[in-house]
N, C-alpha and C positions, 0 to 999 in steps of 0.2 A: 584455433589452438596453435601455440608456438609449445616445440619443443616437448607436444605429449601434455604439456598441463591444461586443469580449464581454467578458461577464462574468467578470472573476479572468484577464486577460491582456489583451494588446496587442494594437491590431486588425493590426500589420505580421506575424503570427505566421499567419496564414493567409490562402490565394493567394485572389483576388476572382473569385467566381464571376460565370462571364458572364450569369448572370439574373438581375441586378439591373436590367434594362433593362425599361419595361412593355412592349414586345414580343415578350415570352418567352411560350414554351404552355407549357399543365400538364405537356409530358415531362420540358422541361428546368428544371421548376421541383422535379420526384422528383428527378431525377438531382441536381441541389443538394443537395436535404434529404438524399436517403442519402451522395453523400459529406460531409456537414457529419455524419451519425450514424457513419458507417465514421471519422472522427477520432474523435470522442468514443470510441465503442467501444475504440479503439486506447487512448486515453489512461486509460480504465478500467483496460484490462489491466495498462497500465502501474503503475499506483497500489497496486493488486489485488496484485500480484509483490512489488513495495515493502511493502506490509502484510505480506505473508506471509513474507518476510524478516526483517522484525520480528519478527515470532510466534514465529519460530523461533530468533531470537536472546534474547529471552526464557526462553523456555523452555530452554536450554543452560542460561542464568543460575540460572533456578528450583532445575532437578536439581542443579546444581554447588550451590546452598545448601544442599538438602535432603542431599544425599550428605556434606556436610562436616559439618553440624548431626551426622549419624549420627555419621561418624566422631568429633566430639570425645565423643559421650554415649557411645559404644565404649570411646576412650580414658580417659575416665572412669573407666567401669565396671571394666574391665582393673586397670588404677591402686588402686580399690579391693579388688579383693580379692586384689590381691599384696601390697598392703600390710597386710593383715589375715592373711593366712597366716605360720604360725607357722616 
């Protein structure tokens, strides 16, 4: 973090933990750090779901190529040899 912001967002995007005061103890300075990792962890999932949506919309794409590639080299082949039958 430069300058107090986070990094790849707005610092107004997350509530101001009460231990940024030097008279905090080490509890409430865990209790910070896991909930500043319990966001992140959420925003992973979030990304992680998003990716995996992808994947899979790709892949519809892929088979729907490969399934139609077949069917025209099908239609082809058909094609050929009704047209070669006597």
């Amino acid at each position: 973090m430069r300058g107090g912001l986070p990094r790849g967002g707005s610092r107004f995007l997350y509530e101001p933990f009460e231990c940024a005061k030097p008279e905090c103890g080490p509890s409430q300075s865990l209790d910070a750090y896991e909930r500043v990792m319990a966001e992140r962890w959420i925003g992973l999932e979030r990304r992680l779901t998003l990716f995996e949506a992808m994947i899979q919309r790709l892949e519809k794409r892929l088979w729907m190529t490969i399934v139609s590639v077949a069917g025209v080299v099908l239609a082809d082949a058909v094609q050929t040899v009704l047209s070669s039958a006597p």
